[in-house]
C-alpha positions in Angstrom: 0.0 0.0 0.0 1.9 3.7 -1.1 1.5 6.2 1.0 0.5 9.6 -0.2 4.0 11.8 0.7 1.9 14.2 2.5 0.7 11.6 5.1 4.5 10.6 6.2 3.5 7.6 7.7 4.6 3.7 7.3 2.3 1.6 4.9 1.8 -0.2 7.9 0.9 2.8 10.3 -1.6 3.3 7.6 -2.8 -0.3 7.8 -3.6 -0.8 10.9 -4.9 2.8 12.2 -6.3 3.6 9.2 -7.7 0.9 6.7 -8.4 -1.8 9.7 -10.8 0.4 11.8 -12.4 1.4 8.9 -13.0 -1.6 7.0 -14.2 -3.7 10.0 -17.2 -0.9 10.2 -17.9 -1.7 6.5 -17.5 -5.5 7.3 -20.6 -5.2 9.3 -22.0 -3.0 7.5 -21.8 -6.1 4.7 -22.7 -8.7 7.3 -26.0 -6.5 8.4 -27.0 -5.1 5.0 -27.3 -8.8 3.7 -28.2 -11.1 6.7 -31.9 -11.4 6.3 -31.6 -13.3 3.1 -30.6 -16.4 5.7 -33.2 -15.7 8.0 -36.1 -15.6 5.9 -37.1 -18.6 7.3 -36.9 -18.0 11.0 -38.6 -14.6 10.0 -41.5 -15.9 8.6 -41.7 -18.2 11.8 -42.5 -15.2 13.5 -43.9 -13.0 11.5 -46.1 -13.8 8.2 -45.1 -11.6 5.4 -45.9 -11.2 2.0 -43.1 -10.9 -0.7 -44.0 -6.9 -0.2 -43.5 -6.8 3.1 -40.2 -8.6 3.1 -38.7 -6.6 0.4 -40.3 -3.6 2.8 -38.7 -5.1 5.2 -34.9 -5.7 4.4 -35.1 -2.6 2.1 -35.5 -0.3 4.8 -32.1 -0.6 5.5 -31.5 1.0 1.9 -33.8 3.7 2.8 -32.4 5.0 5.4 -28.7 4.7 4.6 -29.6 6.5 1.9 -31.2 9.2 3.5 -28.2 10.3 5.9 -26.1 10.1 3.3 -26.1 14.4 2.5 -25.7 15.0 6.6 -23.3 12.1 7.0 -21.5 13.6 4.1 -20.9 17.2 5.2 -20.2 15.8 8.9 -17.2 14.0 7.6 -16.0 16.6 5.3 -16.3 19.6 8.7 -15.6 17.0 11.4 -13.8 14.1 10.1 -14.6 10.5 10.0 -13.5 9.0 13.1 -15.5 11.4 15.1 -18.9 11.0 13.0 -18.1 6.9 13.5 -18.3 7.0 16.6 -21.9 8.4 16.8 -23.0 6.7 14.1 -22.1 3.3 15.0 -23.9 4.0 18.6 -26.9 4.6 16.5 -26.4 1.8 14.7 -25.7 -0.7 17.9 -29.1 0.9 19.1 -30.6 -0.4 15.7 -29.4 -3.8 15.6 -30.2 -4.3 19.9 -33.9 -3.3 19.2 -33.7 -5.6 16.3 -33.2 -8.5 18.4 -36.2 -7.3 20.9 -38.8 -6.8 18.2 -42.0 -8.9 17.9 -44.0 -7.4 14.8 -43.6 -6.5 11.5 -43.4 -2.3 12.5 -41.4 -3.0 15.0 -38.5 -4.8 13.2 -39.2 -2.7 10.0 -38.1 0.8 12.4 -35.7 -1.2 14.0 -34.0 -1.8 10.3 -33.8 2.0 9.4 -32.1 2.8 12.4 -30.0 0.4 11.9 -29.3 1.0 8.3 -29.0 4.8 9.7 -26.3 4.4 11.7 -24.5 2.4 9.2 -24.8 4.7 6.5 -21.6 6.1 6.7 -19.2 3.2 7.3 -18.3 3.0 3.6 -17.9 6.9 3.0 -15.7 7.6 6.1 -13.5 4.5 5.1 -13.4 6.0 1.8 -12.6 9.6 3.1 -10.0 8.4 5.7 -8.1 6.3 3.0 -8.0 8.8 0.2 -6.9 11.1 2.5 -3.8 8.1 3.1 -3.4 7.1 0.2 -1.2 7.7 -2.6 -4.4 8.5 -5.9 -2.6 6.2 -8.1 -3.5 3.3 -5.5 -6.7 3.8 -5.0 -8.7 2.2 -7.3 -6.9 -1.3 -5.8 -6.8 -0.4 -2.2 -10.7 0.0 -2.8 -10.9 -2.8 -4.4 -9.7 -4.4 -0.6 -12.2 -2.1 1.3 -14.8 -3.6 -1.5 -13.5 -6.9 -0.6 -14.0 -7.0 3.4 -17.5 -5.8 2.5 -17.4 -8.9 0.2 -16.1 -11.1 3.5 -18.7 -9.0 5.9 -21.5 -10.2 3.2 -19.9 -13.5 2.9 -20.2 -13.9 7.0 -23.8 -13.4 6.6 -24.6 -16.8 5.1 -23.1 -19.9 5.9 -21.7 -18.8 8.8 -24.9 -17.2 10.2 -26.4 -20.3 9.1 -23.7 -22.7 11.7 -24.0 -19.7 14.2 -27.8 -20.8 14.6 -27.3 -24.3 15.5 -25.7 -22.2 18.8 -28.1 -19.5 19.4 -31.1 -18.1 18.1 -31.5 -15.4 15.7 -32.1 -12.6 18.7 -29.0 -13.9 20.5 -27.4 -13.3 17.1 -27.8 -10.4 16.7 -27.2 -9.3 20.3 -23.9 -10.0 19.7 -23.7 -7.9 16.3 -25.2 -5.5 18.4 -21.7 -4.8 21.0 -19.7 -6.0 17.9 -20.8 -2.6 16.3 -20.3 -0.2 19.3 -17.1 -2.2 19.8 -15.8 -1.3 16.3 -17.0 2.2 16.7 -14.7 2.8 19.6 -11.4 1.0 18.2 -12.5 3.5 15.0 -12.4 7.0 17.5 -8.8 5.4 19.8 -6.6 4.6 16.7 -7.6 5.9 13.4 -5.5 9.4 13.3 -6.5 12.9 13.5 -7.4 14.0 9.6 -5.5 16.8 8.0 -7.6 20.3 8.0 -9.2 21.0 4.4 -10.0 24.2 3.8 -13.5 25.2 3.8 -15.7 25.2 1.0 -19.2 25.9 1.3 -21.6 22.5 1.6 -24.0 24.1 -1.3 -21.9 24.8 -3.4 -19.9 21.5 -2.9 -23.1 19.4 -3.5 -24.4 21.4 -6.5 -20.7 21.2 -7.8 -20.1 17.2 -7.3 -24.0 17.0 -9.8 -22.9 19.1 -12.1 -20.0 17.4 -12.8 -19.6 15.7 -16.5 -17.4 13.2 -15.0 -19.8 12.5 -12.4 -22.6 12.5 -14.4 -21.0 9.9 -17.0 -20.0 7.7 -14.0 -23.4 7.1 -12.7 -25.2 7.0 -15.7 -23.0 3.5 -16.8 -23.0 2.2 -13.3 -25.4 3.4 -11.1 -28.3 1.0 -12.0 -26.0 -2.1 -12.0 -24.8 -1.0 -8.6 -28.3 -0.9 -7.4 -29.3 -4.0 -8.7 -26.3 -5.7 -7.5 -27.1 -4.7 -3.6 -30.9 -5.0 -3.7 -30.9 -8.4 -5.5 -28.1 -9.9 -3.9 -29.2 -9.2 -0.6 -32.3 -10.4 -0.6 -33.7 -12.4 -3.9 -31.0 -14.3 -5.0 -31.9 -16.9 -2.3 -35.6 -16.9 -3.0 -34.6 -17.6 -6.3 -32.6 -20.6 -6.0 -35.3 -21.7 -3.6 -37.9 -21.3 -5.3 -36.8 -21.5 -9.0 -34.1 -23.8 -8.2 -36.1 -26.4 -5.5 -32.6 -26.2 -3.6 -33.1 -26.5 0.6 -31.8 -24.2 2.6 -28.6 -25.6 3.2 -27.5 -25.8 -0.6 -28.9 -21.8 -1.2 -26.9 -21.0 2.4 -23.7 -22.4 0.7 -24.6 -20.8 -3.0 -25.0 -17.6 -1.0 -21.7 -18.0 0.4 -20.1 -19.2 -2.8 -21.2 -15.6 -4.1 -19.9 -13.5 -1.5 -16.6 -15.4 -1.9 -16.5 -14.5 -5.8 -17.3 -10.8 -4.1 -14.2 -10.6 -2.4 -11.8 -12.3 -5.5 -13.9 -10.2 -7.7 -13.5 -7.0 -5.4 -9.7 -7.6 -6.0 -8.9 -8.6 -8.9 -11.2 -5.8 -10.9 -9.0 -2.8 -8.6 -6.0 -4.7 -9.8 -7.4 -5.2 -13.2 -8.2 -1.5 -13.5 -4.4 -0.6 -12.4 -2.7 -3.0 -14.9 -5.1 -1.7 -18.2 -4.8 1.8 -16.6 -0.7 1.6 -17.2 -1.6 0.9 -20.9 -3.9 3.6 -21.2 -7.0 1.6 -20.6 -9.4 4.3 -18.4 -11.5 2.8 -15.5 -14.5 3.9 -17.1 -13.7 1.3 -20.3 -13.1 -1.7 -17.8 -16.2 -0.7 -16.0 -18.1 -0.6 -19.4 -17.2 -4.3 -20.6 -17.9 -5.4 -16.9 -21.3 -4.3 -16.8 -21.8 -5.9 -20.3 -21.3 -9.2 -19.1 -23.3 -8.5 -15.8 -26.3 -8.0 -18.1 -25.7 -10.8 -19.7 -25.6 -12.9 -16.8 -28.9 -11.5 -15.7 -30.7 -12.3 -19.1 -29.8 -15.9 -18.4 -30.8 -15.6 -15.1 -34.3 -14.6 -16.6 -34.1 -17.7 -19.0 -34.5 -20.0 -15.6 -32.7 -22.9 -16.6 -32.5 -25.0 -13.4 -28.9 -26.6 -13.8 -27.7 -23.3 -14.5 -28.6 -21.4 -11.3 -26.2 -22.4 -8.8 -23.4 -20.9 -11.4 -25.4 -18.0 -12.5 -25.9 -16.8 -8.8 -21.9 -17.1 -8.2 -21.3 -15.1 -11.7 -24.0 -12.7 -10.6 -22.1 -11.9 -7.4 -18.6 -11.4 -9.5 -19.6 -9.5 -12.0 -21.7 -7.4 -10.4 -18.6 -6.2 -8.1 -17.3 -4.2 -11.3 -19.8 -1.6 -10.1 -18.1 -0.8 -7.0 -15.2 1.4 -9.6 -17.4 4.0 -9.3 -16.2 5.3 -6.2 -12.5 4.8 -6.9 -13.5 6.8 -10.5 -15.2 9.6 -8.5 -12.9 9.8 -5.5 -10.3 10.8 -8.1 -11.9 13.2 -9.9 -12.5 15.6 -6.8 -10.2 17.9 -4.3 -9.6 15.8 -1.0 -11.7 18.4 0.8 -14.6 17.2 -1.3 -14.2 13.6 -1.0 -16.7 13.2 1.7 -19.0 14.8 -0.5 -18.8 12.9 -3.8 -18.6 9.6 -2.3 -22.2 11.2 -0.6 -23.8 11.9 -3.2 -23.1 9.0 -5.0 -23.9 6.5 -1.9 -27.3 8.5 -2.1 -27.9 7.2 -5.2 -27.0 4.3 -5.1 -28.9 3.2 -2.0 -31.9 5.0 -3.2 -31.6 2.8 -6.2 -31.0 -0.9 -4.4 -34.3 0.1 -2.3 -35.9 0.8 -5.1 -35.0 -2.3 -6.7 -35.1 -4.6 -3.5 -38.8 -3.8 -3.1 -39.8 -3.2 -6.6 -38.5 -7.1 -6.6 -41.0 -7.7 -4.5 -43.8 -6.0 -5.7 -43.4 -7.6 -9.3 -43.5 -11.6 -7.8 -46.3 -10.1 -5.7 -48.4 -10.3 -9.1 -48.4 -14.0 -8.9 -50.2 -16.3 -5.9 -47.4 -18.5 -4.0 -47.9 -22.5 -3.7 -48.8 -24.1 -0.2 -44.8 -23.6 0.6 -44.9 -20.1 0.1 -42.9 -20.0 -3.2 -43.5 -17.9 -6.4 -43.8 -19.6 -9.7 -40.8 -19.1 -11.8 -42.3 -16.7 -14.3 -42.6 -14.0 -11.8 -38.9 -14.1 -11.8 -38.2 -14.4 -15.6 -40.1 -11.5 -15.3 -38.3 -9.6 -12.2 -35.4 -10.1 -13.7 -35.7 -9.2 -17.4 -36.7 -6.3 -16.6 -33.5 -5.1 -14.6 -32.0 -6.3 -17.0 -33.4 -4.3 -19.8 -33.4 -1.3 -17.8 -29.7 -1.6 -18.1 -28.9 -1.8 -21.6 -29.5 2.1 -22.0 -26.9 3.3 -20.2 -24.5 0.7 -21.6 -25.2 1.8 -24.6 -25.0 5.4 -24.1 -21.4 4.8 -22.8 -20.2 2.9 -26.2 -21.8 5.4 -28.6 -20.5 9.0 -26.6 -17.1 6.9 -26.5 -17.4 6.1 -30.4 -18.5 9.8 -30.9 -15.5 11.5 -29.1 -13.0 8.8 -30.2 -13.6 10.8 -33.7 -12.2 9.9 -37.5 -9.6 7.6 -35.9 -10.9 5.7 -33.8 -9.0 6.7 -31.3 -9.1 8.4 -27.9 -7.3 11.4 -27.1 -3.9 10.6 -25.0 -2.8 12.2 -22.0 -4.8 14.2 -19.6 -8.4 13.1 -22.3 -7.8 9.6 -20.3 -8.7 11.4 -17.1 -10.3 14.7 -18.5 -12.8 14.2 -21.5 -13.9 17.3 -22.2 -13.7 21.2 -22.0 -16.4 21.6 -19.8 -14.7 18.9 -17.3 -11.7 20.9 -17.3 -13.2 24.0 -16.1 -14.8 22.3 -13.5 -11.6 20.9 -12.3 -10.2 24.6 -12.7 -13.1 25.7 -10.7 -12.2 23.2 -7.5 -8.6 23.8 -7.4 -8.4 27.7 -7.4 -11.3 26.5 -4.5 -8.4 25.0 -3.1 -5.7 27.2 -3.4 -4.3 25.6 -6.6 -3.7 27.4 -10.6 -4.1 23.8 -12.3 -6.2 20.5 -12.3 -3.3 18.7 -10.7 -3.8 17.7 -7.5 
């Protein structure tokens, strides 16, 4: 891991007071995002709910992660991120203990919000204090790691949630989770360091600047819908799928889910070390992004086909590809001043979480259109269905991306070389200008 020259720290300073702390919030994060996709079952014990109410349900979370995400944003940017951890993580503990306590469908769904509340800013302020740490040039694979302990945080949520019942109930569980999170939250404020002071630049502004941005704008309109669709199906209807598509027990579709978080964390990796290799031949993130997402729609077309043999392999591809999404935060972190990263990585978490709740309980209301069978199950046409649509909603944005690229590649065929890699236009540059004489800087250099 380089250090950025400014920090003056070891790599392994940085490692353990910086990326640890951090990352173990986003591990849980992970763990509690995706854990009710194992304990549907034990759920429904307790509770009856209808598809709607259990995409309701688990996509509160989304909600409300998404909704802090503007405050969260400015806090870490004005106060820094080991300070707003702290709070947030109490909130969170709060969220997960009443979790445990809750006997009724309104009382687990409020419990999830807070929940997802206080967790919505493990992910930016690991983002923010690793940028801050890290040399730019490393960061697209040094996210791909945070992207990865997410993977193994997601990855903990299945299998092993699934042995950790034969010990305890699902309350006991997540009593646990519950001091696991508070615990994390005070490792975060005793070792991560003291951030350097930005200078100040006005939260408006920031916000309206990190929109308006071209780069920003190109960004999410390639990846933002297969980012959401890769958190609000994997987290919740992948199982149901294999379950009820597939005929699999619960076993088998505990082990395919932890298959796919396993292909999370290689994919995680070796797409941030992917993007570094084709970026030293003049590949841009956005390209490697682009193909990516390709074969992720692909994989969800034949997803739609629901050819039983195929499923357990589809569900694992599903997972890897859809981790090429995650570039998008190493693509905008780089494309704003430090004192903006906080920001940015906001407004795009905003989105994106907005998005995966959308799709999480859109999910649900689609198979809602079709009775289930005397085991609760929907018929496998409500997910051809489900799924071909996501899939088709998709393909525009792809496309978009191929035809600007064709259209400013020009006569040649070509891109432009040099700073067009990073740069793509003259309106990006003047927004660049615009942030750095913000920061005190005459050039887009940073």
């Amino acid at each position: 891991m380089a250090v950025d020259a400014s920090a003056g720290r070891h790599p392994w300073a940085i490692f353990c007071m910086v990326f640890l702390p951090f990352a173990l919030g986003h591990y849980l994060s992970c763990l509690l995002r995706a854990i009710n996709a194992v304990l549907t079952t034990q759920l429904l014990a307790l509770v009856p709910l209808s598809a709607t109410q259990l995409g309701l349900l688990t996509s509160a979370f989304f909600l409300a992660f998404a909704l802090v995400q503007l405050p969260v944003g400015m806090a870490l940017d004005r106060h820094g991120p080991r300070k707003v951890q702290l709070v947030l993580m109490s909130v969170a503990a709060l969220g997960v203990w009443l979790f445990s306590h809750s006997q009724g469908f309104v009382e687990m769904l409020c419990a999830r919000a807070v929940m997802g509340a206080g967790l919505g800013g493990c992910f930016m302020a690991a983002v923010k204090a690793i940028s801050g740490a890290v040399a730019p040039a490393r960061l697209p694979s040094v996210h791909g790691y945070l992207i990865a302990v997410g993977g193994l945080g997601a990855a903990s949520a299945t299998l092993p949630v699934r042995l950790a019942l034969d010990y305890t109930d699902w309350r006991g569980l997540f009593q646990g989770l519950a001091l696991a999170v508070l615990a994390v939250g005070l490792l975060i404020r005793l070792l991560s360091p003291a951030p350097p002071v930005a200078p100040a630049i006005k939260p408006q502004a920031g916000m309206f600047d990190v929109y308006r941005d071209p780069a920003f704008r190109r960004t999410i309109a390639l990846l933002l819908l297969p980012h959401s669709v890769f958190f609000g199906v994997q987290g919740l209807w992948i199982g149901r799928w294999l379950a009820d598509v597939g005929g699999l027990p619960e076993e088998a579709v505990a082990y395919l889910l932890y298959l796919g978080m396993a292909a999370v964390i290689f994919g995680a990796i070796a797409t941030g070390m992917l993007t570094q290799w084709a970026g030293r031949r003049g590949v841009p993130p956005m390209q490697v992004a682009a193909w990516g997402v390709a074969l992720f729609v692909l994989v969800q077309f034949a997803m739609a086909s629901n050819f039983r043999p195929g499923l357990p392999l589809l569900s694992v591809l599903f997972a890897l590809l859809g981790t090429v999404a995650g570039l998008e935060y190493a693509i905008v972190a780089q494309s704003v001043p430090p004192g903006m990263t906080g920001r940015a990585t906001t407004c795009l978490n905003l989105l994106i979480f907005s998005g995966a709740f959308l799709v999480q309980a859109g999910f649900g209301l689609v198979l809602g259109c079709w009775p289930t069978n005397a085991a609760y199950q929907y018929p496998p046409q409500a997910y051809q269905l489900a799924f071909g649509l996501l899939a088709a909603l998709q393909l525009p944005g792809l496309a978009w991306f191929f035809i600007d690229r064709h259209r400013r590649a020009g006569p040649s065929g070509k891109m432009m070389a040099g700073t067009a890699v990073m740069i793509n236009s003259k309106e990006e540059y003047e927004t660049r200008s615009l942030w750095s004489s913000r920061q005190g800087k005459t050039g887009p250099d940073r």
